[in-house]
N, C-alpha and C positions, 0 to 999 in steps of 0.2 A: 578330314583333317586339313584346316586350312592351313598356309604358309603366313606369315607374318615379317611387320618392320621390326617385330625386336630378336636379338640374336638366339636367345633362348628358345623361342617358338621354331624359329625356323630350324632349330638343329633338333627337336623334338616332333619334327613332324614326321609323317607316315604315309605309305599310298596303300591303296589295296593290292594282296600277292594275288598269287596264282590261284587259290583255294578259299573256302569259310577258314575263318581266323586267324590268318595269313598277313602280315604284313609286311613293306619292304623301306629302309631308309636307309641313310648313308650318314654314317657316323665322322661327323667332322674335328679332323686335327686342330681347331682352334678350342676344342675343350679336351687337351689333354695335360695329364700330370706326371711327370717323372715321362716313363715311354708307351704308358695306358691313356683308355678315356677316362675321365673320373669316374667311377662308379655311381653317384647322384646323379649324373644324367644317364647313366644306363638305365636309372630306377625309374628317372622320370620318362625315357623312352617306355618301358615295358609298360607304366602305367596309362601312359594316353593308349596304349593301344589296346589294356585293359578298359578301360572308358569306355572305350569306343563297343566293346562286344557286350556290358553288362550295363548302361546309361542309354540304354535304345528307350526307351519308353521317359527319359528325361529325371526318372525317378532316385538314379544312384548313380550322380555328378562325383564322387569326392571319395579317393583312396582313405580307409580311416586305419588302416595297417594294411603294412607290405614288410613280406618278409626275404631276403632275398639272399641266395648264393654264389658266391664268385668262382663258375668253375676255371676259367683259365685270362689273360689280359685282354681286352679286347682294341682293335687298331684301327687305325681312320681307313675306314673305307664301309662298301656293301655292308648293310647288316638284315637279316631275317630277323622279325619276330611273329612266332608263335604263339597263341590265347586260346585256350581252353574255360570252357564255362563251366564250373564245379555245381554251383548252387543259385537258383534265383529266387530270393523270398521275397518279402515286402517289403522289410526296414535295410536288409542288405542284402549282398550276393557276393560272391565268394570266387574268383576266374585262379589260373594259373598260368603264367605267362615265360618264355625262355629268349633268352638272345641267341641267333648262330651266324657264326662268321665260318667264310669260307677261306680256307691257305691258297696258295699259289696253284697247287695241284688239283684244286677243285674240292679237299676233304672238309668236308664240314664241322667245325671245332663248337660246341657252349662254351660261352659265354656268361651268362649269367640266367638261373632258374629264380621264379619267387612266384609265390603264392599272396594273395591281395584279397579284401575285403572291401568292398564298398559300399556307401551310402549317402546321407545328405548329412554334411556338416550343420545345416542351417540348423537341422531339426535336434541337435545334440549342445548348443551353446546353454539351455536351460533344462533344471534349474542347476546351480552351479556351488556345491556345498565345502569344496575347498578347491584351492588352486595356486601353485608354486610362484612365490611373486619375483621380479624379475634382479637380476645380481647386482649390488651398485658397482656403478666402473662412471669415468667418464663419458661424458656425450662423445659422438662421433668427431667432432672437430679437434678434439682434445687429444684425440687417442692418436695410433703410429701407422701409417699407410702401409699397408703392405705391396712396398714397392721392391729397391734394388737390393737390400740388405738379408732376403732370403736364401737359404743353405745352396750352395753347388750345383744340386742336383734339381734344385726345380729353377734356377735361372730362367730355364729356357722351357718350364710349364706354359704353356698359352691358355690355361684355363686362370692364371692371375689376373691377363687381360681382360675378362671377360667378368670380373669385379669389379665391385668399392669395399673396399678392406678394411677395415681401422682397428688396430688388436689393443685390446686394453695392457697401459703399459706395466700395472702392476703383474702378468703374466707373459711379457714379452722380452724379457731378459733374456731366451736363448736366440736371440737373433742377434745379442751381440755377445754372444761366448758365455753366458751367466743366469744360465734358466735354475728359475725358482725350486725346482724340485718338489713342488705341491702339490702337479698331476693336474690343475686345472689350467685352461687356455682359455678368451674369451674377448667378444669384441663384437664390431658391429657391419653390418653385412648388407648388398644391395646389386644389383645388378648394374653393370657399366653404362651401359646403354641409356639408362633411367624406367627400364620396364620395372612397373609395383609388382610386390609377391603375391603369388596365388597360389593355392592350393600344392600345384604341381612343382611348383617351384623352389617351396619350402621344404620338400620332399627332398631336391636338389642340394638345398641349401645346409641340412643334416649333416650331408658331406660336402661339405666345401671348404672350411677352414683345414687349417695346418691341423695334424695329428699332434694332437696331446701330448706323444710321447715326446716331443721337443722341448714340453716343460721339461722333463724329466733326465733333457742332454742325451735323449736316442735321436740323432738326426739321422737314421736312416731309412730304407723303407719299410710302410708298417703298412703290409697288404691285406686288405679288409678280406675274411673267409667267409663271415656272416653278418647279417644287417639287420635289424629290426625296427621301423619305423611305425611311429604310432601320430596322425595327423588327430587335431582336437577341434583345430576353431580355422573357420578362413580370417585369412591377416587382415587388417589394416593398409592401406597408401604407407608408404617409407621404409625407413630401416630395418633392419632387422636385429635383435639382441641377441647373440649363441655365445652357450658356455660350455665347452667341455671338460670332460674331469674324468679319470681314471683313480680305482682304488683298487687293481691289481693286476701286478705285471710281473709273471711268473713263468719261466720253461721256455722263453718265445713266445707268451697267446700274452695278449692285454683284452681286456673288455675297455673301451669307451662309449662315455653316454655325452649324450648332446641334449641340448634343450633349446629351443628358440620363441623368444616371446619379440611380439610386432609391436611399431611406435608406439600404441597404448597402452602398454606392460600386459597385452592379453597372454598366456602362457599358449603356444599355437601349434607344437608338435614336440616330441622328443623320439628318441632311439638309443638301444645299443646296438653297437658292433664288437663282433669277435675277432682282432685283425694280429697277424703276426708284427716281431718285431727281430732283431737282431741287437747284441751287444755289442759296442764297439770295440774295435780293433786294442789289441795291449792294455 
């Protein structure tokens, strides 16, 4: 796993550990949210190092679901991952991959467990007998940066830096005290740097906008428990289109679903996650 000029790559990269399946990187503070990594890069860490154990023979490049659990936050520094090979067929193969981070005193804490399938995207784009087409909103230019005007507490996320944001403003009224209450959030998305999306990245990209629940005037945190990604097609050069949308938020658990289609309105990946939430104060 080579290292690279765009930021994504380089914070996604790997070396060989100590053992078969074994890998070793260091989890960098400039992709963090609230006082975690974001979890889209923990997924796209687990997954190149999936890659890496089940793409030996060239034949299954491309996560097509990854399912993943968050056992506890995970913090800039050392990270282990661990890959287990479950299944190797023709069309796929099937690993299981963990993150561990070690505390002060040496104890080793998970991080995040998921189970991943892969294959060749290429060989799955046809034939194509239905397909979700993409939300209208504004082009990018039109829409609302996501710059200074974000909640308190992610101020100071360094994973904002490390975007191009643009939230369609028919769904961005809770960034100025007046969210819609519709449950959906949506806009348009890209790497700061200028790296195009691929595979892994979109995988990242699942989780990278603001949580839903802010349409909804939950500005607080809403920690993902469970993830389901399902990758479809490799993107296109440019943008990216995500919509999320919630239809139930009940007891503290919300499900949100994501969907992202590329410059050419291909439909490119979707997921739910199962993430808590909290009620505000009074």
């Amino acid at each position: 796993m080579s290292t690279s000029d765009f930021e994504f790559d380089r914070a996604t990269t790997l070396a060989a550990g100590a053992g078969a399946g074994e890998w070793v990187g260091q989890l960098d503070d400039q992709w963090r949210i609230g006082n975690g990594i974001n979890g889209g890069l923990l997924m796209a860490i687990g997954a190149s190092a999936l890659r890496a154990d089940l793409d030996e023979d060239g034949a299954h490049p491309d996560p097509l679901a990854f399912t993943a659990y968050f056992q506890s936050p995970s913090e800039p520094g050392p990270v282990t991952v661990r890959t287990e090979v479950l299944r190797v067929g023709r069309s796929m193969s099937t690993g299981q991959v963990t993150l561990v981070q070690a505390d002060a005193e040496g104890m080793p804490h998970e991080r995040m467990r998921a189970l991943a399938t892969f294959g060749d995207l290429t060989d799955r784009e046809e034939p194509r007998l239905r397909s979700a087409p993409p939300p209208t909103m504004p082009p990018p230019e039109q829409c609302i940066g996501g710059g200074d005007e974000t909640p308190d507490f992610l101020a100071h996320s360094t994973l904002l830096q490390r975007m191009d944001m643009r939230l369609d403003p028919a769904s961005s009224g809770w960034l100025v005290g007046k969210p819609s209450h519709t449950g959906v959030l949506g806009g348009w998305l890209r790497l700061a740097d200028g790296r195009d999306p691929d595979v892994m990245s979109v995988l990242w990209a699942l989780d990278a906008l603001p949580p839903v629940a802010f349409d909804l005037g939950l500005m607080g945190w809403t920690p993902t428990l469970e993830f389901s990604a399902h990758l479809r097609r490799h993107p296109a050069p440019g943008w990216l289109q995500v919509q999320l949308t919630t239809e139930n938020v009940a007891g503290g658990l919300m499900e949100e679903d994501a969907r992202i289609w590329d410059s050419e309105g291909n439909l490119v990946a979707l997921s739910r996650q199962l993430c808590g939430w909290r009620a505000p104060r009074g």
